[in-house]
DRENTIVEX-907455 format. One record per residue (C-alpha): x, y, z; residue number from 1; residue in three letters. Coordinates in pm, whole numbers, always signed. Example, Ala and Ser with C-alpha at 12.3 -4.5 7.8 and 13.67 -1.06 7.14 Angstrom:
(site (+1230, -450, +780), 1, "ALA")
(site (+1367, -106, +714), 2, "SER")
END
This chain:
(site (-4208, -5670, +8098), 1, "UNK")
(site (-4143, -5812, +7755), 2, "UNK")
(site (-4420, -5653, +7604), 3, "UNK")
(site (-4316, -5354, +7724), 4, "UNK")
(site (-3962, -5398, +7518), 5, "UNK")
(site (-4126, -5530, +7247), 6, "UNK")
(site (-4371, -5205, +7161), 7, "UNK")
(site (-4077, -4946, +7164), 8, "UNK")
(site (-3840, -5172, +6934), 9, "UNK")
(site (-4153, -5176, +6694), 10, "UNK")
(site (-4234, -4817, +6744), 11, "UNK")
(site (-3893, -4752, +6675), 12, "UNK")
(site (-3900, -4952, +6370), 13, "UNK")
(site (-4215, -4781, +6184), 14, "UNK")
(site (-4025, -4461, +6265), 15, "UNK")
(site (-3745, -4558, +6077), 16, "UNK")
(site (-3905, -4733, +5766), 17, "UNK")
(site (-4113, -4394, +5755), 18, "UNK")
(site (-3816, -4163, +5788), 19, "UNK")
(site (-3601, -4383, +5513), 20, "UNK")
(site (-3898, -4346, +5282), 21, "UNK")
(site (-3942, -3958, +5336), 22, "UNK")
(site (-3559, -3889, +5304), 23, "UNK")
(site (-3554, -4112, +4951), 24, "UNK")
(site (-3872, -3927, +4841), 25, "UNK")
(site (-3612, -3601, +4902), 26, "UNK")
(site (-3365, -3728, +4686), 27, "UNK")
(site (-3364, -3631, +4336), 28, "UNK")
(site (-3528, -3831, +3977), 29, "UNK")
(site (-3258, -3875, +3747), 30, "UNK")
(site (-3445, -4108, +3544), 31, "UNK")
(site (-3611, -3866, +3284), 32, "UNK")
(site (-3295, -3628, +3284), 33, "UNK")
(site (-3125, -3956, +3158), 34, "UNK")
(site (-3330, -4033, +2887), 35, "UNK")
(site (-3301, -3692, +2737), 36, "UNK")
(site (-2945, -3670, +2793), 37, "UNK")
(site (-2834, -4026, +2697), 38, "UNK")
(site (-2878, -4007, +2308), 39, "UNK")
(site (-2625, -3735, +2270), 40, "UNK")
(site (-2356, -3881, +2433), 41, "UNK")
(site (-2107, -4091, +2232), 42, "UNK")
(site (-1808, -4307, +2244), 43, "UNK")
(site (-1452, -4221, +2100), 44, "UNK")
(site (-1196, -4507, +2001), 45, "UNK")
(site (-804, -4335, +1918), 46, "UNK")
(site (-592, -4494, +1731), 47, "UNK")
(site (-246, -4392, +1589), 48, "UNK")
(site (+17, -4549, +1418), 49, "UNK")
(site (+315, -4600, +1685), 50, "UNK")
(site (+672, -4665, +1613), 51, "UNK")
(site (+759, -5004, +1869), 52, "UNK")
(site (+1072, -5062, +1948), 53, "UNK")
(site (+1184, -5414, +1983), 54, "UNK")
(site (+1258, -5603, +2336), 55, "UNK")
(site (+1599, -5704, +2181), 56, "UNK")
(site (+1682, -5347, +2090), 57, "UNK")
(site (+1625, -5218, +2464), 58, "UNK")
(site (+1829, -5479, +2579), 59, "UNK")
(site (+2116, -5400, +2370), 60, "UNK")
(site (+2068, -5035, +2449), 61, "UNK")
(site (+2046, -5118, +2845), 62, "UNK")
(site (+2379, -5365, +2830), 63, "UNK")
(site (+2582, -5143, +2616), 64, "UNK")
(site (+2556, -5378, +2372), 65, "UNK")
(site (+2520, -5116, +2105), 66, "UNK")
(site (+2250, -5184, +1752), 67, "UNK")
(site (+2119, -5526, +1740), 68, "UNK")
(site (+2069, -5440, +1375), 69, "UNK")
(site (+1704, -5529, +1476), 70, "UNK")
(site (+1487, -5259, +1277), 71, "UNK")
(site (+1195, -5092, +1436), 72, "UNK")
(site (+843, -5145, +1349), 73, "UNK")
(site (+549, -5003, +1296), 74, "UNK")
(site (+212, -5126, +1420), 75, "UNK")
(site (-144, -4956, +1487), 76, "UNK")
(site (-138, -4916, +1860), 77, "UNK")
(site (-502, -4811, +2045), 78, "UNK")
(site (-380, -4456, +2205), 79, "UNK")
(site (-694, -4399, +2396), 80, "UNK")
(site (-1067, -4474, +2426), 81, "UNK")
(site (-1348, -4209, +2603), 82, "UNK")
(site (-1627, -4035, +2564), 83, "UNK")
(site (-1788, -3700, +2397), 84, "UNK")
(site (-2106, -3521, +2335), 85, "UNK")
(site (-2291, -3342, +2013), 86, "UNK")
(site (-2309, -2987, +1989), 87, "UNK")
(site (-2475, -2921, +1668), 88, "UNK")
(site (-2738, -3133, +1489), 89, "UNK")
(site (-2497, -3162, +1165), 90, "UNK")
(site (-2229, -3356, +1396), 91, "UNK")
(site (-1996, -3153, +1548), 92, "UNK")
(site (-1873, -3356, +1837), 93, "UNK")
(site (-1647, -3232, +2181), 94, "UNK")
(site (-1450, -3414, +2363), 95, "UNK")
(site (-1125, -3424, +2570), 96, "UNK")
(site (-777, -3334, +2375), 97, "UNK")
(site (-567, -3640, +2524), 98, "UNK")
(site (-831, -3871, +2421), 99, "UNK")
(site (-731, -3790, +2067), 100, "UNK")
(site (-384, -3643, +2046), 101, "UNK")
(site (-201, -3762, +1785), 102, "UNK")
(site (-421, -4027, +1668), 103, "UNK")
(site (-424, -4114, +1281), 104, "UNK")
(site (-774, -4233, +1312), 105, "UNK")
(site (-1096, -4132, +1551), 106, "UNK")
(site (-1394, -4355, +1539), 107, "UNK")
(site (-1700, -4214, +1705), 108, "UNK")
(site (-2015, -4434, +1801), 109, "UNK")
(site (-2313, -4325, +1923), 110, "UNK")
(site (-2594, -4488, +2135), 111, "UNK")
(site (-2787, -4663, +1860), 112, "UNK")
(site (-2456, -4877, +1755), 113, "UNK")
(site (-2345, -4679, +1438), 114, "UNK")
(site (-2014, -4580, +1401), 115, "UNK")
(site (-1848, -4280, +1207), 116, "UNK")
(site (-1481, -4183, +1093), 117, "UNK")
(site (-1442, -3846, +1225), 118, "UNK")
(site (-1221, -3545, +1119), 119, "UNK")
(site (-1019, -3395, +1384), 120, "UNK")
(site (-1068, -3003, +1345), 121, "UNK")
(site (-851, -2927, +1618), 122, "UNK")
(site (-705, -2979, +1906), 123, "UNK")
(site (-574, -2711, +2164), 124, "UNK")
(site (-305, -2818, +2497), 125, "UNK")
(site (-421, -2523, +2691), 126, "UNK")
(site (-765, -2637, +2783), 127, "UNK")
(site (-740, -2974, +2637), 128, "UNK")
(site (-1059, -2945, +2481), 129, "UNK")
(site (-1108, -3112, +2105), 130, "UNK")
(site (-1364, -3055, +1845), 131, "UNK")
(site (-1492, -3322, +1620), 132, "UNK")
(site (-1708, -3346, +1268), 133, "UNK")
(site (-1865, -3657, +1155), 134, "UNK")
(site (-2091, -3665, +844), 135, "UNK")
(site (-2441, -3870, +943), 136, "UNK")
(site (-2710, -3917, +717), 137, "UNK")
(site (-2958, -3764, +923), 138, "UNK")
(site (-3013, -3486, +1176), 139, "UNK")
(site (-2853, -3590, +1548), 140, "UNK")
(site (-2958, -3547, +1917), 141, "UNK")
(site (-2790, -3236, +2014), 142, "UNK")
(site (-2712, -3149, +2386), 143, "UNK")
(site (-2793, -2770, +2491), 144, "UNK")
(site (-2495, -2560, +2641), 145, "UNK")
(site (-2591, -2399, +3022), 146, "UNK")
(site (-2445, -2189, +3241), 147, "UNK")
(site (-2126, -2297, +3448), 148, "UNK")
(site (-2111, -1967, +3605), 149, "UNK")
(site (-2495, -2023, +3814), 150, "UNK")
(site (-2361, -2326, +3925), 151, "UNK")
(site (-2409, -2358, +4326), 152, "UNK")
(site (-2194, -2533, +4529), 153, "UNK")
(site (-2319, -2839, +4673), 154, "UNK")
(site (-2580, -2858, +4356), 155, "UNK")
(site (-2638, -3235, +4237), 156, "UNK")
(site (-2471, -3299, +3896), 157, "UNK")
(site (-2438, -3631, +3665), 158, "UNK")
(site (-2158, -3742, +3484), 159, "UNK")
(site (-2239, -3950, +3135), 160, "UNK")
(site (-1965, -4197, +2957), 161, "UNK")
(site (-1778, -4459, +2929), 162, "UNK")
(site (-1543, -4592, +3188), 163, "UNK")
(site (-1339, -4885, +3156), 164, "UNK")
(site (-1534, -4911, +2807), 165, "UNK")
(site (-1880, -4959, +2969), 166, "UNK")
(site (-2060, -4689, +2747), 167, "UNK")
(site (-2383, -4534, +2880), 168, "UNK")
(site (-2296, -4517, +3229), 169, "UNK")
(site (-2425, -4266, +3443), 170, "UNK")
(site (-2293, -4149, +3758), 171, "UNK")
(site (-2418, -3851, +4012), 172, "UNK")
(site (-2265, -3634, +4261), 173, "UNK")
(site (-2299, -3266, +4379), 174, "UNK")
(site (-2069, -2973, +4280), 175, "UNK")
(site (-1812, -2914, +4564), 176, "UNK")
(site (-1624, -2611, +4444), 177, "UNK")
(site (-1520, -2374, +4148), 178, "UNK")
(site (-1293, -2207, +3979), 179, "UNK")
(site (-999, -2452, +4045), 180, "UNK")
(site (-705, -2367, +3947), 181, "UNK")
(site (-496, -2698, +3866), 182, "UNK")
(site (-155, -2559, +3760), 183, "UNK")
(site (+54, -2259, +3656), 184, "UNK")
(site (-51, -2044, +3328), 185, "UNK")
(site (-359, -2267, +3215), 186, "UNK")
(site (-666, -2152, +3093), 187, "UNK")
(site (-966, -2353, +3302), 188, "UNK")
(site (-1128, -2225, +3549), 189, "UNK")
(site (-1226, -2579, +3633), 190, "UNK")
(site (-1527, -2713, +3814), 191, "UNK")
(site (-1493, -2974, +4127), 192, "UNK")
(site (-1708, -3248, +4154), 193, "UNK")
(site (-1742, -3575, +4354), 194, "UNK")
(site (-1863, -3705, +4010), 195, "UNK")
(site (-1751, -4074, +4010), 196, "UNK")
(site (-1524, -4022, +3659), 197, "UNK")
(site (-1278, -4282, +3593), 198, "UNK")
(site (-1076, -4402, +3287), 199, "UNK")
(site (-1270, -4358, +2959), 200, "UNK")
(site (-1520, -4084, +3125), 201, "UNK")
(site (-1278, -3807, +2968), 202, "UNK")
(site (-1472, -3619, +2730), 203, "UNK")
(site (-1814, -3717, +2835), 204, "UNK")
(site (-2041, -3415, +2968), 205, "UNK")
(site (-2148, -3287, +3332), 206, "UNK")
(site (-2528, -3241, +3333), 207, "UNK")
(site (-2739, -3023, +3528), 208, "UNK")
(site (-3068, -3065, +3686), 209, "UNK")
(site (-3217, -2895, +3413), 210, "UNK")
(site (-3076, -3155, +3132), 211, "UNK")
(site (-2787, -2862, +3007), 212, "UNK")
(site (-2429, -2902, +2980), 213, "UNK")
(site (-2248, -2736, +3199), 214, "UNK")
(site (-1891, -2888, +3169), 215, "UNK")
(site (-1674, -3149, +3002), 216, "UNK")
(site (-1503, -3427, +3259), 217, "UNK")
(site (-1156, -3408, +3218), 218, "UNK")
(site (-914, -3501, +3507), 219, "UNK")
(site (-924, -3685, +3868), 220, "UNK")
(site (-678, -3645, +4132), 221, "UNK")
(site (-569, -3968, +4228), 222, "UNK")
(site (-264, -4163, +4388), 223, "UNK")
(site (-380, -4501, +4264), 224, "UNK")
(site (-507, -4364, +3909), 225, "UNK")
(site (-844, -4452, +4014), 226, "UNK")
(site (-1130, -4227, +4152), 227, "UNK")
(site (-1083, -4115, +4521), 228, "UNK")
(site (-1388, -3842, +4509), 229, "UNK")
(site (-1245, -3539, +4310), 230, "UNK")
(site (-1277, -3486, +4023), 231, "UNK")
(site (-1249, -3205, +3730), 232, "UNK")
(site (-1458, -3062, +3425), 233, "UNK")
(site (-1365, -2790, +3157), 234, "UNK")
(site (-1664, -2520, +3167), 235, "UNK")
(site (-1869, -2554, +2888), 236, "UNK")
(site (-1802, -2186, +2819), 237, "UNK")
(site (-1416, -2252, +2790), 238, "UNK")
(site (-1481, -2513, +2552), 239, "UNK")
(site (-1762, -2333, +2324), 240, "UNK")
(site (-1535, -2048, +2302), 241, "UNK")
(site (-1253, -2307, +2175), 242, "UNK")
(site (-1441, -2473, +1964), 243, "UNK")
(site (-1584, -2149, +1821), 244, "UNK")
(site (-1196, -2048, +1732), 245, "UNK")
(site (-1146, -2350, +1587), 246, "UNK")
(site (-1362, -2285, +1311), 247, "UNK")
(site (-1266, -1935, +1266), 248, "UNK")
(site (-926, -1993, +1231), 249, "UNK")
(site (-908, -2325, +1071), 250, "UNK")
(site (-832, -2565, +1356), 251, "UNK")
(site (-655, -2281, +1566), 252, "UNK")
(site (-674, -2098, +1867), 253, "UNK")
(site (-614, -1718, +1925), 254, "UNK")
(site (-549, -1657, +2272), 255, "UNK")
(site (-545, -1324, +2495), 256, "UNK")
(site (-211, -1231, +2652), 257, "UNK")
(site (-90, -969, +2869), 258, "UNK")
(site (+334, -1075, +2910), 259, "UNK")
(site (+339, -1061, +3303), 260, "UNK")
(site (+452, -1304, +3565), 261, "UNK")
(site (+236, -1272, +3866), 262, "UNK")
(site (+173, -1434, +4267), 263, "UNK")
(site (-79, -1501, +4506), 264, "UNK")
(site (-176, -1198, +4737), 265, "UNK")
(site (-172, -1331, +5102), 266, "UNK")
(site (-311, -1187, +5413), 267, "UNK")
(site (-18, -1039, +5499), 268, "UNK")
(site (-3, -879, +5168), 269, "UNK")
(site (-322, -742, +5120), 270, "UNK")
(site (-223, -581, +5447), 271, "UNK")
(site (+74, -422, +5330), 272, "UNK")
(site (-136, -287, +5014), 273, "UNK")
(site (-432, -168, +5213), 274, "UNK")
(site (-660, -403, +5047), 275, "UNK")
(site (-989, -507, +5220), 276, "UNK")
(site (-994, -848, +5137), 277, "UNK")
(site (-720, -1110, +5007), 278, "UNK")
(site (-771, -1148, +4594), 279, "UNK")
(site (-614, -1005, +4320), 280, "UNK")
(site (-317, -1091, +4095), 281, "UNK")
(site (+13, -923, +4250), 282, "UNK")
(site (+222, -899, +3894), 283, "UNK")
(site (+653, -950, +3976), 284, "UNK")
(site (+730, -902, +3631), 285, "UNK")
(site (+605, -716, +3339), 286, "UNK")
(site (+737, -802, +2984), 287, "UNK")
(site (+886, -538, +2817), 288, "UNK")
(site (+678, -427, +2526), 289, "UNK")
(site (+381, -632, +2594), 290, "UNK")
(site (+20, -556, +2649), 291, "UNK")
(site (+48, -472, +3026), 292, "UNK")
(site (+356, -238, +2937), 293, "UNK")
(site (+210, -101, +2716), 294, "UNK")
(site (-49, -10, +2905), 295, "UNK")
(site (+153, +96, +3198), 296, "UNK")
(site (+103, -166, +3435), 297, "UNK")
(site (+462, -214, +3652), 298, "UNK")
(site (+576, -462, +3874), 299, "UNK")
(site (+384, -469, +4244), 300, "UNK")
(site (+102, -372, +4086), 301, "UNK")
(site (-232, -563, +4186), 302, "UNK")
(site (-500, -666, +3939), 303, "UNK")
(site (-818, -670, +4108), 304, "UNK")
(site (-1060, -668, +3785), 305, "UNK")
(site (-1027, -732, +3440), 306, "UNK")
(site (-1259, -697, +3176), 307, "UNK")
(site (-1498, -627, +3466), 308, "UNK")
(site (-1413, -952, +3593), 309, "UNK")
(site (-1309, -997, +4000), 310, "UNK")
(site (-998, -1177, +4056), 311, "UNK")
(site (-995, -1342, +4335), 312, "UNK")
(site (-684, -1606, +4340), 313, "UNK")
(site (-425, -1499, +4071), 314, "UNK")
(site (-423, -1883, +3916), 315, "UNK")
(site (-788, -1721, +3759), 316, "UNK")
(site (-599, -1411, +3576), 317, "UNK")
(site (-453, -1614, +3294), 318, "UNK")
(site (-805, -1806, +3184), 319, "UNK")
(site (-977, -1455, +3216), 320, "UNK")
(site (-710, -1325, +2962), 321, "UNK")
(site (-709, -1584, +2747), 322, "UNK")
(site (-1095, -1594, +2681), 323, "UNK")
(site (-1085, -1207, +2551), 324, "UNK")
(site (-992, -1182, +2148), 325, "UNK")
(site (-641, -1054, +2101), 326, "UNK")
(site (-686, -653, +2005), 327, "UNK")
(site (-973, -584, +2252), 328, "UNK")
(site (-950, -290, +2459), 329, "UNK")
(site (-1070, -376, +2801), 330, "UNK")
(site (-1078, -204, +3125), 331, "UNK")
(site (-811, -311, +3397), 332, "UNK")
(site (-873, -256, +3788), 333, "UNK")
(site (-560, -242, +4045), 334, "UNK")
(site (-367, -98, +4303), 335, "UNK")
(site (-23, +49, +4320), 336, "UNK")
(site (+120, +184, +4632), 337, "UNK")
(site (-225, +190, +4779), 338, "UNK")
(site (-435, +358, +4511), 339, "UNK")
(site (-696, +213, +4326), 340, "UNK")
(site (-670, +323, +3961), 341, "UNK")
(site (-800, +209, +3637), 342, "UNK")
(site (-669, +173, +3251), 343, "UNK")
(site (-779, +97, +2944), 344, "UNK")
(site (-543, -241, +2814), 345, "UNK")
(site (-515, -361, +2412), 346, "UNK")
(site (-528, -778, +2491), 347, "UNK")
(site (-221, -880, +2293), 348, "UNK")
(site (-203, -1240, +2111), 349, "UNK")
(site (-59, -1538, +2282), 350, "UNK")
(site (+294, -1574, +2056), 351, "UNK")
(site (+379, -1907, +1947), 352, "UNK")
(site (+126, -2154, +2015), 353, "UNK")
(site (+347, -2458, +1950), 354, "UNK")
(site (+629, -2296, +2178), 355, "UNK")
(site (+345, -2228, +2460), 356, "UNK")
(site (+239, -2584, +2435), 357, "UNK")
(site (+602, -2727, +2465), 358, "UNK")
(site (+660, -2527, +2785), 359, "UNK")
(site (+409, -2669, +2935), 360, "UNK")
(site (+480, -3038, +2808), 361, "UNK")
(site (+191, -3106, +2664), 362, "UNK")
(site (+239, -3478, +2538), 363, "UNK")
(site (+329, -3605, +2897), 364, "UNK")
(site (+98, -3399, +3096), 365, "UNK")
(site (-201, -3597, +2917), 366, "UNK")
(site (-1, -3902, +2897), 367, "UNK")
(site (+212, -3957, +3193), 368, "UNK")
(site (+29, -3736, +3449), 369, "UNK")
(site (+323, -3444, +3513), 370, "UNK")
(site (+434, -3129, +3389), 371, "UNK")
(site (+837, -3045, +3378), 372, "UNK")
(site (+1038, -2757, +3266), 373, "UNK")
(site (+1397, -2686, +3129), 374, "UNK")
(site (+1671, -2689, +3358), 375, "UNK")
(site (+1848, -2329, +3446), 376, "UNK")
(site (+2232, -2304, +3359), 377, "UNK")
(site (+2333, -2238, +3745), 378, "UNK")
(site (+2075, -2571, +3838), 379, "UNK")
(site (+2287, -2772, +3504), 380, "UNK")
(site (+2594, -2626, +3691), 381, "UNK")
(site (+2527, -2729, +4066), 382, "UNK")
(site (+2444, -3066, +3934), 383, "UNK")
(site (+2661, -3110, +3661), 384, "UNK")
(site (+2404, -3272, +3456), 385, "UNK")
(site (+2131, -3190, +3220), 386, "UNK")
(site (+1762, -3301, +3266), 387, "UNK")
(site (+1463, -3146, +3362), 388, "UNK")
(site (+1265, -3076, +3659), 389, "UNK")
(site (+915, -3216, +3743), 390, "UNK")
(site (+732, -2879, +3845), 391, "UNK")
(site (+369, -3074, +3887), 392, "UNK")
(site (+235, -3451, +3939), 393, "UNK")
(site (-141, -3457, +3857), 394, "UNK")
(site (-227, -3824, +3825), 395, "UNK")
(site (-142, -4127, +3586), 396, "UNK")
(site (+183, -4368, +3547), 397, "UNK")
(site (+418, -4125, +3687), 398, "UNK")
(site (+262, -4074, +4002), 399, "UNK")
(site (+225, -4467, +3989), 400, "UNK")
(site (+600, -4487, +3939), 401, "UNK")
(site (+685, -4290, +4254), 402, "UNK")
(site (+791, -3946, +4092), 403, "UNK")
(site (+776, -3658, +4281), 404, "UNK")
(site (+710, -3253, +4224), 405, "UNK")
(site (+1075, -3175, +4250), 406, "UNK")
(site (+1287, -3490, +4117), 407, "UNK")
(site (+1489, -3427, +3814), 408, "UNK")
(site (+1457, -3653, +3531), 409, "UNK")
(site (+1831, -3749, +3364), 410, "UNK")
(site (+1709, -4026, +3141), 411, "UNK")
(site (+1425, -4191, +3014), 412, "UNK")
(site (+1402, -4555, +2825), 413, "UNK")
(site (+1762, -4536, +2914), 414, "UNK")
(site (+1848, -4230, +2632), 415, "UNK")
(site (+1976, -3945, +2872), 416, "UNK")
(site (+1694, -3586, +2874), 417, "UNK")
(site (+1838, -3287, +2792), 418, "UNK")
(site (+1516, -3034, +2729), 419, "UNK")
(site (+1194, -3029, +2721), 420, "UNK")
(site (+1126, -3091, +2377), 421, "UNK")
(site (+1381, -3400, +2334), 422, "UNK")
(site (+1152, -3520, +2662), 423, "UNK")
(site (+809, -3481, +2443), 424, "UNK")
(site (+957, -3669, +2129), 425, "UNK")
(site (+1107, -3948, +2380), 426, "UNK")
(site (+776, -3988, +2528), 427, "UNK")
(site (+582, -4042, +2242), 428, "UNK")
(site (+832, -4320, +2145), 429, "UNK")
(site (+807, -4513, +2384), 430, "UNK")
(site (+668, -4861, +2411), 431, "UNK")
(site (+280, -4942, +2541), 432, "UNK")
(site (+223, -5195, +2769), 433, "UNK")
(site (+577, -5221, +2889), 434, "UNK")
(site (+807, -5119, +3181), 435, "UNK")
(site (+1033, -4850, +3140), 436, "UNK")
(site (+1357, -4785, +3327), 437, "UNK")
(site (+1374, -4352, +3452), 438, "UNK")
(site (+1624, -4227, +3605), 439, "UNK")
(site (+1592, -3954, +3855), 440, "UNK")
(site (+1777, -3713, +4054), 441, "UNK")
(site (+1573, -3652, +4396), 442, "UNK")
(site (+1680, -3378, +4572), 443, "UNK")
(site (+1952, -3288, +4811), 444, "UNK")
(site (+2132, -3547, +4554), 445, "UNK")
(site (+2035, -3850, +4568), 446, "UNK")
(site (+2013, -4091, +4236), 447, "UNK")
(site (+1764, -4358, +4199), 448, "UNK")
(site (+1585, -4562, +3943), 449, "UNK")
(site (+1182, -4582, +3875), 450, "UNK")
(site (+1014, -4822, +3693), 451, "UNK")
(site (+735, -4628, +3438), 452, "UNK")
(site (+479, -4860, +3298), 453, "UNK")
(site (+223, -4664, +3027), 454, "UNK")
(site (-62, -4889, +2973), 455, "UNK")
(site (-189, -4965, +2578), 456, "UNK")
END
């Protein structure tokens, strides 16, 4: 009888060893894809000169005590550290926005040890994409753009950089969705992965099996800060484009606009409108004067196609837009009252970059991990206070602090937030490596104190 036990357990294990051996001999090589990717990925060190208030100064200021007379100094303060790729043989470099913004100096090393200053030829808070030059003495490894667009789901993808500062690190994963939508009015159609991408991966590229570029890791969504499985890259198409406008219009970006305000189409919706299937852009305003009225396009109207491009969730109608050259004449699918009709639509310009990128609080979405707007007068009123609301958390110290989508902020580093743009200029301020007091308004009313700590 114990023979008899004995032959099945061993049976059993053969089958197993052979089956664990078949399945790893069906998993894919990275090994060579590495070693022609590798050389072309570099490091990025931030700096920027940061004005520090003193700890005696925020005491005063937090007991009333009024100015200690102690003067503020100034002090190089690292702002960020990540990772980036080469484009072009004569050392243009991209990388992430945040991992640059504002910083007085960008030091860029690449595999073999050698570090360069690099000039910062611009920087754009819609897509945070960056471009970078550096002047080498010699040709460099260049990475080769693909195709974001014949991306499948579920195909495997690696993720090259530098987290927590260990630079050359590779990680794998598979694609697991597209066309994400992370936000109101942005421009990146962004690409989900399960990518391990943590701290100091921003910037670094998103490989395909056949050794391209296909993206540019950018975000995680995270409650701890750290990576929980999903994670975000900028299409390499977004950020050639970017880069591309950068250098035609000397560090700037022109941007396609249309001046509408627009919603979701849901089932019940698409219904109503005699649609076939749930997509399209359902437009609720229409700027007077701008491109759509111009072209005609009212209120309740639904954009199905633009530019010959399907839209399927309305979050993919601004990033569509703003990828077409301002002046283009493009054709424009929709329905109104149940017919399908066409027009012909002049893409306007995006007006005032530097008001576009204040709306959407540019400093502390890449810094603190939200994104707030101004206060109505009738909210002000029902309040009786000024502040701002938090419209989005996407990851970082303010999620860490416990702010919600929805809470008010009425002071910051105890100094009391009246816009937007007094919120961006208090944010840069403030200290590194220190805990800061914020003072919130959680609705129905209720007051309450978080503690914000922004790492060096």
């Amino acid at each position: 009888m114990l023979s008899i036990r004995i032959i099945p357990l061993l049976l059993l294990s053969v089958w197993l060893s052979s089956t664990t051996i078949q399945a790893r001999s069906n998993l894919p090589d990275f090994t060579s894809l590495v070693t022609e990717v590798a050389p072309a990925v570099v490091n990025i060190s931030a700096t920027r000169e940061s004005r520090q208030r003193s700890r005696r100064s925020m005491l005063d200021d937090l007991f009333g005590r009024g100015n200690s007379g102690q003067e503020e100094d100034y002090r190089p303060q690292q702002s960020a550290e990540g990772s980036g790729f080469i484009i072009s043989a004569d050392g243009y470099v991209l990388t992430n926005r945040h991992v640059v913004f504002q910083a007085d100096e960008v030091i860029v090393r690449i595999p073999d040890g050698r570090e360069y200053k690099a000039e910062v030829i611009g920087e754009d808070a819609g897509t945070d994409v960056a471009l970078l030059k550096i002047e080498a003495d010699e040709k460099l490894p260049v990475l080769q753009a693909g195709n974001s667009e014949q991306l499948k789901v579920g195909e495997w993808v690696l993720g090259f950089g530098a987290p927590f500062g260990f630079d050359q690190t590779v990680t794998a994963g598979i694609v697991s969705a597209k066309r994400r939508t992370l936000g109101a009015e942005q421009y990146v159609p962004f690409i989900q992965t399960d990518v391990a991408i943590n701290p100091g991966n921003s910037g670094g590229p998103l490989v395909s099996m056949d050794g391209k570029v296909v993206g540019i890791n950018s975000q995680i969504l995270s409650r701890s800060g750290g990576y929980i499985g999903l994670s975000f890259a900028i299409p390499i198409e977004v950020a050639l484009h970017v880069a591309d406008q950068f250098k035609k219009y000397d560090g700037q970006v022109k941007r396609g606009y249309l001046g509408v305000q627009y919603q979701d189409v849901t089932y019940d919706l698409a219904k109503a409108f005699d649609l076939d299937r749930v997509e399209g852009a359902l437009l609720v305003m229409v700027e007077k004067g701008d491109a759509a009225d111009e072209a005609g396009l009212r209120s309740g109207d639904i954009i199905l196609k633009f530019d010959g491009k399907t839209i399927r969730r309305a979050g993919e109608l601004p990033f569509i837009v703003g990828m077409i050259e301002p002046g283009s004449k493009v054709p424009v699918d929709y329905v109104r009252e149940g017919e399908r009709k066409r027009v012909n639509l002049v893409v306007g310009e995006r007006p005032d970059p530097n008001q576009v990128a204040a709306s959407t609080s540019e400093p502390d979405q890449s810094l603190l991990g939200l994104v707030v707007e101004d206060l109505d007068e009738e909210t002000k009123r029902q309040i009786d206070a000024e502040g701002i609301e938090v419209t989005s958390i996407i990851r970082g110290p303010a999620a860490r602090a416990g702010i919600r989508r929805g809470d008010i902020i009425l002071a910051i580093g105890n100094r009391t937030v009246s816009s937007v743009s007094q919120f961006n200029e208090l944010v840069e301020d403030l200290p590194r490596d220190e805990r800061i007091p914020v003072l919130v308004l959680r609705p129905p009313g209720r007051q309450l104190y978080m503690s914000l700590y922004i790492p060096e």
